[in-house]
VEXFI-787823 format. One record per atom (N, C-alpha, C): residue in one letter; x, y, z. Coordinates in steps of 0.05 Angstrom, whole numbers, plus 5000, padded with zeros to 4 digits. Each point is the difference from the previous one (the first is absolute). Layout:
BEGIN
AXYZ/...
//
This chain:
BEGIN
X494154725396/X502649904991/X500749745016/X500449844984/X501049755007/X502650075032/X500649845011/X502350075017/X502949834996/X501450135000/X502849914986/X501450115013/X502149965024/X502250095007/X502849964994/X501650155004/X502449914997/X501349875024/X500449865008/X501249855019/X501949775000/X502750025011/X501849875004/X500049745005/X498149855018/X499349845010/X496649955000/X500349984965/X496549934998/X498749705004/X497649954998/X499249785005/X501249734985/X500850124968/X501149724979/X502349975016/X501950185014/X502849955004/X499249835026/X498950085020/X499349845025/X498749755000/X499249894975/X499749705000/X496749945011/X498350385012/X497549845011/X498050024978/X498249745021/X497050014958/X498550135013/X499550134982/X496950145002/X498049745012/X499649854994/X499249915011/X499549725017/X502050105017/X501149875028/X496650045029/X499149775002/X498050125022/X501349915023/X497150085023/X500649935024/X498149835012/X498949985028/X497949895002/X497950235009/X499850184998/X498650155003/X499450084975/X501350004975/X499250114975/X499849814981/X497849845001/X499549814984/X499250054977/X498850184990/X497650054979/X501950324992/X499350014973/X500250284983/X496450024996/X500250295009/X496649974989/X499850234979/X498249964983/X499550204981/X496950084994/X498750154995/X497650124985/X499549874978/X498449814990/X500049944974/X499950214982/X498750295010/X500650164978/X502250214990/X501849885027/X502450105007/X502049824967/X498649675008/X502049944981/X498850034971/X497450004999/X500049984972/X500450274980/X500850175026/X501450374987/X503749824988/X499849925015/X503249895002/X500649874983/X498149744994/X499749874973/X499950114975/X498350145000/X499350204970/X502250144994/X501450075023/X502450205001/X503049794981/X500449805008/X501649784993/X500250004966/X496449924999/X499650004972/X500550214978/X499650245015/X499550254982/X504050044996/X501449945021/X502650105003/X500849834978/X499149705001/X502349864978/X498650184970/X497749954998/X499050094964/X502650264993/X499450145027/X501850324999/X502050064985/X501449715021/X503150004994/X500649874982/X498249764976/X501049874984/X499050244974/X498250115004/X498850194973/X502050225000/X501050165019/X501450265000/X502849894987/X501849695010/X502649954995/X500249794969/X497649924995/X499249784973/X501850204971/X499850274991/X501250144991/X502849974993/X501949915026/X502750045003/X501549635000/X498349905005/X500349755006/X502149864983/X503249985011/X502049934988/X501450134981/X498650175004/X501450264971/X502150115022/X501249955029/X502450175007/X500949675013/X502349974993/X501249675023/X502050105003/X500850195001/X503249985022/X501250374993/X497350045009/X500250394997/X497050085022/X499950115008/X497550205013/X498450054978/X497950015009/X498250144977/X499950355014/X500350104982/X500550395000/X497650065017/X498950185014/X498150005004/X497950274975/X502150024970/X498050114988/X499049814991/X500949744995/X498649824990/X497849755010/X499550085031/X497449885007/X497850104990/X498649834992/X497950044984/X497850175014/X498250244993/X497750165005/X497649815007/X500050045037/X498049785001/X497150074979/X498049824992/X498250034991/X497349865024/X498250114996/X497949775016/X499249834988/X500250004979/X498949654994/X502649835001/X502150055005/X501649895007/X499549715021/X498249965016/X498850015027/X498449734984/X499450004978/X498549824991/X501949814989/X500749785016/X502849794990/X499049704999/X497250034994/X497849794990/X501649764988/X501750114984/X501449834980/X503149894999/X499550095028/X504450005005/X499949725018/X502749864985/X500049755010/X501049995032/X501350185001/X500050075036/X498349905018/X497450134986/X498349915013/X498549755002/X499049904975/X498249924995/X500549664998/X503850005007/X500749695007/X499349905023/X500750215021/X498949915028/X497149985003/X498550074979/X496449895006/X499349794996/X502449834981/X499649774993/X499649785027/X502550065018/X499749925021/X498049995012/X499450295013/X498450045003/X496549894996/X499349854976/X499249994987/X500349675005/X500649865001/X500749695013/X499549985016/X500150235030/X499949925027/X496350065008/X499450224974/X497049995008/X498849724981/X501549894981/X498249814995/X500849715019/X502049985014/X500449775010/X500450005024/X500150285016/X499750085028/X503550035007/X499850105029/X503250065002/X501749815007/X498649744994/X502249805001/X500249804971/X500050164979/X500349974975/X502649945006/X500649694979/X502649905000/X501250194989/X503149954997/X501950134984/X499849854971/X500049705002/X499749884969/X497750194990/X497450025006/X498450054990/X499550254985/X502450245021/X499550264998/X502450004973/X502449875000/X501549834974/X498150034986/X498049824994/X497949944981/X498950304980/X498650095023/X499050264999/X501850224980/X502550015012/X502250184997/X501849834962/X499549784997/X500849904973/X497150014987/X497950095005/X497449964972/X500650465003/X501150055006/X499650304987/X501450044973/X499150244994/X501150104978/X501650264992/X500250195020/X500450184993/X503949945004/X501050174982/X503150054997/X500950005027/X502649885001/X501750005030/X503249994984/X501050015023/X502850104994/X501849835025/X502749965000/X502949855014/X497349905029/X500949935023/X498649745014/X497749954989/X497850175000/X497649974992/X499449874973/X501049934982/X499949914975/X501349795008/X502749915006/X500949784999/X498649865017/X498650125021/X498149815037/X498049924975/X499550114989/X497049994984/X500649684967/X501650124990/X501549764980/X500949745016/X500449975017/X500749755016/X497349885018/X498350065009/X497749985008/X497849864972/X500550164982/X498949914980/X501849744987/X502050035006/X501949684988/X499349735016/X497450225023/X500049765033/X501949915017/X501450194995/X502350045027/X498550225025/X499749745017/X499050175023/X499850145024/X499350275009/X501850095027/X499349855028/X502350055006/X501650284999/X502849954983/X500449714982/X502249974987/X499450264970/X497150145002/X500950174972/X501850205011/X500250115010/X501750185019/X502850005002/X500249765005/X502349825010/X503050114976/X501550105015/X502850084969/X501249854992/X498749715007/X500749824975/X497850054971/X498450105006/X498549934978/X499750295000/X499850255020/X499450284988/X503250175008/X500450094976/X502950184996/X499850295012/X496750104996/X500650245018/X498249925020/X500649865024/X499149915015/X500850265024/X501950174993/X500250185026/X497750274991/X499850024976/X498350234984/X497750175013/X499150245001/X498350115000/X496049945004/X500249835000/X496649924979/X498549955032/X500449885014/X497649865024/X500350365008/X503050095010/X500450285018/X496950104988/X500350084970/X497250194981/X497849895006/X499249755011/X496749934995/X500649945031/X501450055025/X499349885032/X498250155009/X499350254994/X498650215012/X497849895004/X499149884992/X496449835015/X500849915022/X502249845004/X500749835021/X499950115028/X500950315000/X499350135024/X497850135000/X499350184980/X497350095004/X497649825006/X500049804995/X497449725021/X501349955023/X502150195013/X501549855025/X500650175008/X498750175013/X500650245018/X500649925031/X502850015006/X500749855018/X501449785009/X499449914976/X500249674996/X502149974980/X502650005014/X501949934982/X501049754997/X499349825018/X500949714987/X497349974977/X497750144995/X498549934971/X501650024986/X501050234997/X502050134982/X502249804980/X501149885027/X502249774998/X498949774990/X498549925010/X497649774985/X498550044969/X499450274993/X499249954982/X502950104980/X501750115004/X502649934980/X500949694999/X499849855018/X500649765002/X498449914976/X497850005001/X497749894971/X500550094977/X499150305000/X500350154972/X502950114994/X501250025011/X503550134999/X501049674990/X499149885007/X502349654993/X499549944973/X497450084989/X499649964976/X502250114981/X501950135001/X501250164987/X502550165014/X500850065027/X502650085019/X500149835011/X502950085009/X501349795014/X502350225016/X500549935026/X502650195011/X498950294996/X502050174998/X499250304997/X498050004988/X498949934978/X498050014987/X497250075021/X500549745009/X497649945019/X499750175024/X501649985021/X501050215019/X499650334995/X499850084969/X498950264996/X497450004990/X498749854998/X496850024998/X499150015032/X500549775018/X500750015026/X499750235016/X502550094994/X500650315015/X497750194995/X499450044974/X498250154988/X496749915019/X500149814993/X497149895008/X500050045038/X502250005015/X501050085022/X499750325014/X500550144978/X500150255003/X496450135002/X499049904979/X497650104988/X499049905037/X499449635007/X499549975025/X500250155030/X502350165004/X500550265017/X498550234993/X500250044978/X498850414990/X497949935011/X497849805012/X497650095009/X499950075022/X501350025015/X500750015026/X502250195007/X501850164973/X502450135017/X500750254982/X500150205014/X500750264982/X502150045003/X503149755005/X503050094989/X500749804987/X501050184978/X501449834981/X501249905010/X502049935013/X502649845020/X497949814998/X497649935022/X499649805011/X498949904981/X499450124974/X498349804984/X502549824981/X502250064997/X502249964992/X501149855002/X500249985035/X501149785014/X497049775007/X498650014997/X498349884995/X499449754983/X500550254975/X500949794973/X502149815000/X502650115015/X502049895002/X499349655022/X498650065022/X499549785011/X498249754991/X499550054973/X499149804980/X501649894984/X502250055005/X501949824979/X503449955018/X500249814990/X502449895014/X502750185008/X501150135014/X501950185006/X501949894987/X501249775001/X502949974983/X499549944964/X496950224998/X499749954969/X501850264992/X501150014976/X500950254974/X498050275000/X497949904999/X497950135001/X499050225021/X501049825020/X500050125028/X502150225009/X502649864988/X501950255011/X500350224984/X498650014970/X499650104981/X498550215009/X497650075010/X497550065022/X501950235021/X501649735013/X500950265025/X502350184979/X501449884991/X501350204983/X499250294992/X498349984981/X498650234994/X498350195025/X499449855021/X499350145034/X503150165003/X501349915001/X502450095010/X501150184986/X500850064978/X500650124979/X497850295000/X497349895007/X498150254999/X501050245038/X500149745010/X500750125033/X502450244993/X502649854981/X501950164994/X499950234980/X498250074978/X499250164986/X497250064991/X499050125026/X497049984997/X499550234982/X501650174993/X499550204986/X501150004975/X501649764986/X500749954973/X499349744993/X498250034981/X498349744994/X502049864969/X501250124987/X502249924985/X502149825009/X501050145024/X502649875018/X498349675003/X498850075013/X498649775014/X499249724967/X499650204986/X499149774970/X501949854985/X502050194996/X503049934991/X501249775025/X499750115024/X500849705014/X498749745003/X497950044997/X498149734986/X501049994971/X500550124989/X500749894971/X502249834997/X502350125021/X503249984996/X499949685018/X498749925013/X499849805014/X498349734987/X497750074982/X498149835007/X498350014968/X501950134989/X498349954963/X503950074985/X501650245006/X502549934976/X502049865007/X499449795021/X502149775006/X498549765008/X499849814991/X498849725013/X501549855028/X501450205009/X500749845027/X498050005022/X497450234991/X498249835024/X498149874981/X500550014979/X497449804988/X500049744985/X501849825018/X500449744999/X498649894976/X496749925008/X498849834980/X501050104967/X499450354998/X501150074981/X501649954990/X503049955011/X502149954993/X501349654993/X498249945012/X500049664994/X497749964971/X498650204999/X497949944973/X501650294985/X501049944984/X501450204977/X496950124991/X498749874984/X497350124988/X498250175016/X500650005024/X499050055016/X499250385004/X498250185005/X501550294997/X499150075028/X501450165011/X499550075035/X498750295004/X498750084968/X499350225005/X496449975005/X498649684992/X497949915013/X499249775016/X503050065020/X499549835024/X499050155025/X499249885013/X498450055023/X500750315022/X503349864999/X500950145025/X500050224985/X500950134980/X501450264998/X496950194999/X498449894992/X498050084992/X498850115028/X499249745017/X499650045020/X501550285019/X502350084993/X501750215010/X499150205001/X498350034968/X499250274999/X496650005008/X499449795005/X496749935014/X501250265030/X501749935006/X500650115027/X500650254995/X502150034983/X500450264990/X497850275001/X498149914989/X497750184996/X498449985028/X499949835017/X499050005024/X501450205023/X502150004992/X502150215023/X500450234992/X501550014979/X499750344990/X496750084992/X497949834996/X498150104986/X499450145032/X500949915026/X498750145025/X497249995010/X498249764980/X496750095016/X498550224967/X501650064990/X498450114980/X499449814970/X497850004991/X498449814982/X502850104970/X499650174991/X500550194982/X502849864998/X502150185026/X502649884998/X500949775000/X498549835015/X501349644998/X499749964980/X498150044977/X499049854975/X503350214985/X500050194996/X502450094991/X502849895005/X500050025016/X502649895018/X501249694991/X497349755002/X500749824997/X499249954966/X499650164986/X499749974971/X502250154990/X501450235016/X502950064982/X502149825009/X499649845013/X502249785002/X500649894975/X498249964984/X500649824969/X498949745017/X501249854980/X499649684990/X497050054993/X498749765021/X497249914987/X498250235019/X499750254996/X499350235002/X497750065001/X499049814995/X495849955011/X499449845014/X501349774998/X499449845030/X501350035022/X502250215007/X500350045024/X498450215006/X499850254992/X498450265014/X496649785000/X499149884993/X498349764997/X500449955021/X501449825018/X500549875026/X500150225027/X501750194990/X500150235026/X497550135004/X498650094975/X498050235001/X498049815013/X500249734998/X496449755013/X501250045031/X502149934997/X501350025043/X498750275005/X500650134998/X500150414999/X496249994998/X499649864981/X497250105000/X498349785024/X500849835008/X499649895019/X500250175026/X501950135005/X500550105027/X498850214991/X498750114986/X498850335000/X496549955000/X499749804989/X496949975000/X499250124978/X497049974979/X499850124979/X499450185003/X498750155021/X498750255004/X502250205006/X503349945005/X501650155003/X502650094978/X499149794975/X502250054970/X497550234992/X502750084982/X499250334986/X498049884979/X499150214996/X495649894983/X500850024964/X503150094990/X500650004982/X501249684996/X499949835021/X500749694994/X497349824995/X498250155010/X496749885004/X497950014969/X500750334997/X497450154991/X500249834970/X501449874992/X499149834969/X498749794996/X500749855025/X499849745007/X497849894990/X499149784982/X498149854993/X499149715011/X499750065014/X498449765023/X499149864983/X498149914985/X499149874984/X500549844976/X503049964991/X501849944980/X500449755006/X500049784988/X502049745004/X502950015006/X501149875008/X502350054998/X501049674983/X501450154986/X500449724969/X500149705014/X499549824990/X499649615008/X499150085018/X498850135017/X498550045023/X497150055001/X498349905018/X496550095001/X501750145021/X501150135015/X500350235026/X499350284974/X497950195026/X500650284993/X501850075025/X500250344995/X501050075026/X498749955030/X497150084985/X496949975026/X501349705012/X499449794975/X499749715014/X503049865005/X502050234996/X502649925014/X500650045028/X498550175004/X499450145033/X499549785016/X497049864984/X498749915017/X501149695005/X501049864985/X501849834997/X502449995018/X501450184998/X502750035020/X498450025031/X497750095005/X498850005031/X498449814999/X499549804984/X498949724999/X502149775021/X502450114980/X502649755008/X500950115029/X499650315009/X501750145025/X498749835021/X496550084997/X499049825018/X500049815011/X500749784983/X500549784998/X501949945008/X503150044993/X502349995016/X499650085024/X498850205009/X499550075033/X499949815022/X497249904979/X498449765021/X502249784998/X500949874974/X501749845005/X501750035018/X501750225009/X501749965012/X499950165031/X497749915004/X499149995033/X499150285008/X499450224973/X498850195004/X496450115002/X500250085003/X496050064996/X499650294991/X497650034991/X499150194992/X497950095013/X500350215016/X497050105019/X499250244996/X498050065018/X498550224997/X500950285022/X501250144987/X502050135023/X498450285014/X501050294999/X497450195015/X498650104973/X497850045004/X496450084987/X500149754982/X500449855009/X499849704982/X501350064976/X503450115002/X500349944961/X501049835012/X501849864974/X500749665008/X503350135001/X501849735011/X502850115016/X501149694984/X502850054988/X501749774999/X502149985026/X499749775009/X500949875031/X501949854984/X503050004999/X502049834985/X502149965018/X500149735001/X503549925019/X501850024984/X501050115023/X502750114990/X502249804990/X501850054982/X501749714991/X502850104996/X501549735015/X503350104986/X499749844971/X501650184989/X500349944971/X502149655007/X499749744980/X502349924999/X500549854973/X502450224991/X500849924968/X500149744986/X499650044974/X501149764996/X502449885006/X500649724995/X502349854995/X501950204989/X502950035006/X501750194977/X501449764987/X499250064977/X501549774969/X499750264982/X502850154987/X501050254990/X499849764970/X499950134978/X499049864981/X502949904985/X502250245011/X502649864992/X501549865015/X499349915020/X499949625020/X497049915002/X498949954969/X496749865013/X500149715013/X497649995019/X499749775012/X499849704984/X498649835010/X499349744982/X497750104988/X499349824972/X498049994983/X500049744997/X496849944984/X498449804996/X499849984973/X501849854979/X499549914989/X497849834980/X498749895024/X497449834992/X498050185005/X500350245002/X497450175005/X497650124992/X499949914982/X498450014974/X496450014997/X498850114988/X497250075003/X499149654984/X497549925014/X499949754992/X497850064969/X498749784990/X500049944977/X496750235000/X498449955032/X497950175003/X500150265007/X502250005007/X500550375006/X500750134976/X501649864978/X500850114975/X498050014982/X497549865005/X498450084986/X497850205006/X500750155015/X498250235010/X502650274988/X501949975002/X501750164988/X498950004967/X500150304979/X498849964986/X501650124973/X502450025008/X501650064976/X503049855001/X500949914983/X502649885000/X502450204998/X501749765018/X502650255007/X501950044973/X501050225008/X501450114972/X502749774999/X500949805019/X501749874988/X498749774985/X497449964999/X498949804985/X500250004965/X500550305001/X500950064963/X503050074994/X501749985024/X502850094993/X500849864976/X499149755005/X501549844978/X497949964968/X497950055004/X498050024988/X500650164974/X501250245007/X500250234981/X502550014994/X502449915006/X502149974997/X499750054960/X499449784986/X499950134973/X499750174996/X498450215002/X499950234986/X502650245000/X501749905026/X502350144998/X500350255005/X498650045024/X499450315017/X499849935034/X500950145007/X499450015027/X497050095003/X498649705009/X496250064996/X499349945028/X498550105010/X499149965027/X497049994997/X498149765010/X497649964998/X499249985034/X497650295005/X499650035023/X496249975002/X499549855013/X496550085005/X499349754983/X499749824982/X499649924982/X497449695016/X497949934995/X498449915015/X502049704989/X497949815026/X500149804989/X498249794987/X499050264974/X498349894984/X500849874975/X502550034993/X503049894987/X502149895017/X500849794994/X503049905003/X501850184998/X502550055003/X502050074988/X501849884979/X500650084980/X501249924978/X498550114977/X502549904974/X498250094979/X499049834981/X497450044983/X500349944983/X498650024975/X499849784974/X498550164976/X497250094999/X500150214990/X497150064998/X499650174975/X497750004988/X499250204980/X501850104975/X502549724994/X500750034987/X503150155000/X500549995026/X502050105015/X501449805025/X502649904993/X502249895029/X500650075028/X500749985012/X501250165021/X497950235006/X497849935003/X498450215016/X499349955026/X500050265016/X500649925031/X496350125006/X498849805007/X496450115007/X500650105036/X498350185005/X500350085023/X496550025010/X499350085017/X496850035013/X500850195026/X498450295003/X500950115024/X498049725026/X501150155017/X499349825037/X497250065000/X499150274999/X496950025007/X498950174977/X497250225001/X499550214983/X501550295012/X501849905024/X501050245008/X503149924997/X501249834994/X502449964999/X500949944975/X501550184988/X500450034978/X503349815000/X500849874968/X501949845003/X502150224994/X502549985011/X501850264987/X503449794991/X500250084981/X503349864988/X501550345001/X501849955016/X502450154997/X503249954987/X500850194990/X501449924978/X502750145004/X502249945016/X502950204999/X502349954977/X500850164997/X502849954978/X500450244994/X502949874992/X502050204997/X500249964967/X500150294977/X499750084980/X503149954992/X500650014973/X502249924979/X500450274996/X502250134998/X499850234981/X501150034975/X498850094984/X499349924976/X503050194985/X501849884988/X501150244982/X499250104979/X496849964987/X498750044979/X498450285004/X499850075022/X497750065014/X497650004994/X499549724996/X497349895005/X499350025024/X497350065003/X498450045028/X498149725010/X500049985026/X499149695006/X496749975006/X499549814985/X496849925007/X499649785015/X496949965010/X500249745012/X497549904988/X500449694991/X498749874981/X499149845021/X496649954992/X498449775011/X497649924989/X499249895007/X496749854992/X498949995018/X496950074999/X497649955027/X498049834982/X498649805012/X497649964986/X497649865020/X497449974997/X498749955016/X497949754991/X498049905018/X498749804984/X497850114986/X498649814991/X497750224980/X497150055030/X499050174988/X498450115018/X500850145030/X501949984997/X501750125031/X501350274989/X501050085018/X502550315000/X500950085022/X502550064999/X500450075027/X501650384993/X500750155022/X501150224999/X503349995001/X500850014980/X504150025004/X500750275012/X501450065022/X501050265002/X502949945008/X501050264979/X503349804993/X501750395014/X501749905012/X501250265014/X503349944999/X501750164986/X502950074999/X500950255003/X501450045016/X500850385000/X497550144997/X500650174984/X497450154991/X498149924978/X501049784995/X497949874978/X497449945019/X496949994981/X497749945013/X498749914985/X499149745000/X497549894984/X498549845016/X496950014992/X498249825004/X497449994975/X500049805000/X498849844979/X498449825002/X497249964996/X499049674995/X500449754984/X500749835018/X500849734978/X498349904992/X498249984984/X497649834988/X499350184979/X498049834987/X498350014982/X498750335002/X499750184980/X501350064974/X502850135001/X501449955012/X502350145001/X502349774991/X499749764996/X502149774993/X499149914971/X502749864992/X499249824970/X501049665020/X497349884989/X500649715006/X500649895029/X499350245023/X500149935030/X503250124999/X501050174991/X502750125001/X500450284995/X501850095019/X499650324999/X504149974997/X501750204979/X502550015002/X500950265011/X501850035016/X500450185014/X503050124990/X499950294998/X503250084994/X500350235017/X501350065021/X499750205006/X503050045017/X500950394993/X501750094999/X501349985038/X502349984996/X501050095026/X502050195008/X500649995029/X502650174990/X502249995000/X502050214998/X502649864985/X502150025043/X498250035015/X501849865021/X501749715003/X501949985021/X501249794996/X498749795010/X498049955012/X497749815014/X498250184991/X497949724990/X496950025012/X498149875015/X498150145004/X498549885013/X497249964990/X498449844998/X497649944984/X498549885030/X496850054993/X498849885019/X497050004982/X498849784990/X497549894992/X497749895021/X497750154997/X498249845017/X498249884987/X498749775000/X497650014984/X498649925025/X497150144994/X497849985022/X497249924982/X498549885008/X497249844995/X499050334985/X498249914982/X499050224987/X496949914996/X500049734997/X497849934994/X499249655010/X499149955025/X500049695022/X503449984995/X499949745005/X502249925015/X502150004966/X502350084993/X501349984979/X501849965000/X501149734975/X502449875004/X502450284980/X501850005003/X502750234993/X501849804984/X500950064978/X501849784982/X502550255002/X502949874997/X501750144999/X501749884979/X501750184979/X502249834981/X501450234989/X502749824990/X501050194984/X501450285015/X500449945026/X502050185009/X502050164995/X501350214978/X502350074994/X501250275000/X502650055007/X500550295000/X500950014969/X499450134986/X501150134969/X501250295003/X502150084980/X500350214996/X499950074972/X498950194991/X499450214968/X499750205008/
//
């Protein structure tokens, strides 16, 4: 069992860091096979906690989830190959092994605008502005990103500590790179913390100190921060009612915007996937869960909100401090080592070996060694470090920005898809809210005639793995006829080509080949039903079906019969 006391005067309240040295205690030493139990442990805890809470995810925002309604773990649960949780932070990841660990930030920009897979509030907009060649750390920046306090770096920091056992200014350094792309203020400061925390569990079996730990990675007079001791305090005062304790994080810090400034200066804004609150219940499940695998993942997944990436964040800390050989074998026994994990060459095997590629390496960088300790296994020798935070710039007083900051004419051409404001105005005719995401730059933007048809918008996905996607929102007429509403379009392709359409609304499902024999004249007409909600939502992909294939679009319309 983990060790957790109750105490009046614990380490977060007394202001000391974990790791404060002396001159006699220069070095943390570890077993390499000490850490790489500890590592595996990290890894196995996040898949855990994002597969067991993925289920519930936003289905409770301002209620508990029941506990009849946590979901029956399954073991293949365990297999989260495909969850963007994960598989954003490899990207990173994934930059620093091709360009070493002093991969710029423009570059890792670069990296982070040629993906494809779906993103959501910072991550989408860090990603749309990067691709416009707005460059960081101005994508970040809340002049140009609205949820700049949001959730998104907190979900992908966990690499940041697991290559940094010990090493919490890595921690802080590498949110500085990959966190800027996309946070700013709280935002940033809870990837930070996170990536902070994971850096302690190698070294400490109390939650307090790993806590306060985290906490010594981010600026004390942040939101974020007092947000943190709050919920410490609140647990000190009702360690035995985990409701009491939730409801006063609620009543404070999600059903009133008086602590959530940026929120309240951005109306659009929603504070139920910003950083801090989220972060609350990261902790949440760390204190009441007590040291047990099972309970934290519960604990911080009946909190609500985004309900897979926090038991996600606690269960990687938790599985950090327990080592893999000490989580229960019903988190293990499915596990497929051998799987991709999606836009990724990582398996699980060669994610291992990767994360103790970069540990190494930070070691030595930072004045540590790696030796041969008793019967010759090898020993990590690591100096010890005070954490020191970033700059504090809270995103609702941000600092200066750079205007002229911009990716130059050679960096934008390594970027490989155009940003979605390049068609805002593009599509404006067709008279829908159209969003063009992924689309290469094997086309211009704009429209025009082809095949006997005006106003056609050609698109090309980015690679054979990046498919182009148009998303489509609006709000429906209601009909006093009761006529039911369709949505009218045109696909067509060039001759000898085809590509795959897969078109997704509510419960509607289609996919289809665009080409030859399935078209008259390079044209396929589309009618298809929707439903009678007051919004919809439409989302089209077309992906390469056959070499590289150009996508024609026209004729956009909602009808009702």
């Amino acid at each position: 069992m983990i060790a957790i006391h109750n105490r009046i005067l614990f380490l977060l309240v007394a202001g000391i860091s974990f790791f404060s040295c002396s001159q006699n205690e220069k070095y943390l030493e570890m077993q390499v096979e000490v850490y790489q139990d500890k590592m595996e442990g990290a890894w196995i805890g996040q898949m855990a906690g994002v597969g067991w809470g993925l289920p519930t995810e936003f289905d409770f925002v301002d209620s508990l989830i029941p506990s009849k309604n946590v979901p029956v773990w399954d073991n293949n649960m365990i297999n989260q190959q495909g969850n963007d949780d994960l598989y954003v932070e490899m990207t990173f990841m994934s930059s620093m092994e091709k360009y070493g660990l002093d991969v710029s930030i423009r570059q890792a920009g670069i990296d982070f605008a040629n993906t494809g897979y779906t993103l959501w509030a910072a991550n989408l907009q860090g990603r749309k502005n990067l691709r416009y060649g707005i460059a960081p750390p101005e994508s970040s920046h809340p002049e140009y990103n609205k949820n700049a306090d949001d959730i998104d770096y907190q979900i992908e920091a966990d690499f940041s500590g697991i290559i940094a056992p010990g090493m919490p200014n890595v921690a802080i350094e590498l949110g500085e790179k990959f966190g800027r792309l996309m946070n700013y203020g709280d935002g940033l400061y809870g990837g930070q913390f996170v990536g902070g925390m994971y850096a302690a569990a190698y070294f400490s079996d109390d939650i307090y100190e790993v806590i306060e730990a985290g906490l010594a990675c981010i600026p004390e007079e942040s939101i974020y921060s007092q947000c943190v001791r709050d919920v410490i305090q609140w647990y000190q005062e009702n360690p035995g009612d985990f409701e009491k304790t939730w409801n006063l994080i609620m009543d404070k810090y999600f059903r009133t915007l008086d602590h959530q400034p940026f929120a309240r200066a951005n109306k659009e804004v929603w504070p139920g996937i910003d950083a801090k609150i989220n972060g609350a219940f990261i902790v949440m499940g760390l204190l009441y869960g007590e040291g047990d695998m099972e309970k934290t993942i519960v604990y911080s997944m009946r909190c609500g909100l985004d309900s897979d990436c926090n038991p996600s964040n606690a269960a990687g800390v938790l599985g950090t401090m327990m080592g893999y050989q000490a989580i229960p074998e019903k988190f293990k026994v499915g596990l497929d080592r051998n799987k991709k994990f999606s836009y990724s060459e990582y398996t699980f095997t060669t994610l291992l070996e990767v994360s103790e590629k970069f540990t190494r390496e930070y070691i030595v960088r930072n004045g540590g060694e790696v030796t041969a300790g008793k019967n010759g296994r090898e020993v990590f020798r690591i100096i010890k470090q005070q954490p020191v935070p970033s700059v504090f710039q809270p995103s609702h007083q941000p600092g200066p920005f750079d205007p002229d900051n911009r990716y130059t004419a050679e960096e934008m051409d390594q970027i490989l898809a155009w940003s979605e404001k390049h068609f805002e105005q593009v599509v404006q005719p067709f008279g829908i809210s159209l969003d063009v995401q992924h689309c290469g730059k094997g086309v211009n933007p704009g429209l025009i005639d082809w095949n006997g048809k005006t106003s056609v918008l050609p698109t090309v996905p980015m690679s054979d793995k990046r498919s182009v996607r148009l998303s489509i929102k609006e709000k429906l007429t209601k009909n006093a006829r009761g006529k039911k509403p369709w949505f009218v379009f045109h696909a067509g392709h060039n001759p000898e080509e085809s590509w795959k359409l897969s078109f997704r609304s509510g419960s509607i499902r289609m996919d289809t080949l665009v080409g030859t024999p399935n078209s008259k004249n390079g044209w396929m007409n589309f009618e298809v039903p929707l439903s009678e909600a007051d919004e919809i939502n439409i989302e089209m992909q077309a992906s390469v079906a056959a070499d590289v294939a150009l996508n024609y679009w026209s004729n956009f319309e909602i009808i009702y019969k």
